[in-house]
C-alpha positions in Angstrom: 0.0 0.0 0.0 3.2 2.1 1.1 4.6 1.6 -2.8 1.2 2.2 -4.1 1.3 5.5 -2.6 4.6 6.4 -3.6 4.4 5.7 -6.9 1.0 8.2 -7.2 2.9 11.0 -5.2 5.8 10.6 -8.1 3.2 11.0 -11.0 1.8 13.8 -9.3 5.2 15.4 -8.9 6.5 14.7 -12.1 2.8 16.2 -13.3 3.0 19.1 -11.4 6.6 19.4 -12.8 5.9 19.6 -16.3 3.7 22.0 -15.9 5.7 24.1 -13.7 7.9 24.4 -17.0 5.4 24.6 -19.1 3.4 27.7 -17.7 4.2 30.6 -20.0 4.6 28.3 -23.4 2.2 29.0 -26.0 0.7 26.2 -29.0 2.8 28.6 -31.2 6.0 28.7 -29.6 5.5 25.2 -28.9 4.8 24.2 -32.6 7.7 26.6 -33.2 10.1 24.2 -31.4 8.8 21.1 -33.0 10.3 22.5 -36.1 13.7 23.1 -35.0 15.4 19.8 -35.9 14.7 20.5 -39.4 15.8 23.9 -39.6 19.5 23.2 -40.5 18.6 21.5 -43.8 16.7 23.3 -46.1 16.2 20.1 -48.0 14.3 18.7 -45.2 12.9 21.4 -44.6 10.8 22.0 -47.5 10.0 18.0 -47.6 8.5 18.8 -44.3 6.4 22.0 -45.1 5.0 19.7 -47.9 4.1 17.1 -45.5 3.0 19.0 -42.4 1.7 22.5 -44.0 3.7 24.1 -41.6 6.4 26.5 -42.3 10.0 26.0 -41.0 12.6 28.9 -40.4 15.6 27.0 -42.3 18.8 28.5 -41.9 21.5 28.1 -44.5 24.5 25.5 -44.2 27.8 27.0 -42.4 30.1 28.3 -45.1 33.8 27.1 -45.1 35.7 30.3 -43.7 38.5 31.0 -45.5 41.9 28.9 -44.0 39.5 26.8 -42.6 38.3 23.3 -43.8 34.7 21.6 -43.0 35.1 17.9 -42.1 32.6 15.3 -42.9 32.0 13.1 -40.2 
């Protein structure tokens, strides 16, 4: 009964958490965020504006400065 109780007190904390951090997000900055992994690429990131409707803020690829070289990894 001990563990039982424990183990509600931990959702309820871990609830009451995420919405702690939560509090002042909006849908759109939210939505905003879910588009960040795709902003790097603009390739991917007009395959998913097609897919979704949505539109993501791509940024173009680091340029090579000069003296400098780029490695693939």
């Amino acid at each position: 009964m001990f563990e039982i109780f424990l183990n509600v007190l931990g959702v309820v904390f871990l609830w009451l958490a995420v919405e702690y951090c939560l509090r002042h997000q909006t849908s759109e900055s939210l939505d905003d965020a879910s588009m960040v992994p795709f902003a790097d690429d603009p390739e991917v990131a007009r395959r998913v504006e097609l897919a979704t409707g949505k539109t993501v803020k791509a940024v173009a690829p680091e340029e090579a400065k000069p003296g400098w070289i780029n490695l693939q990894m």
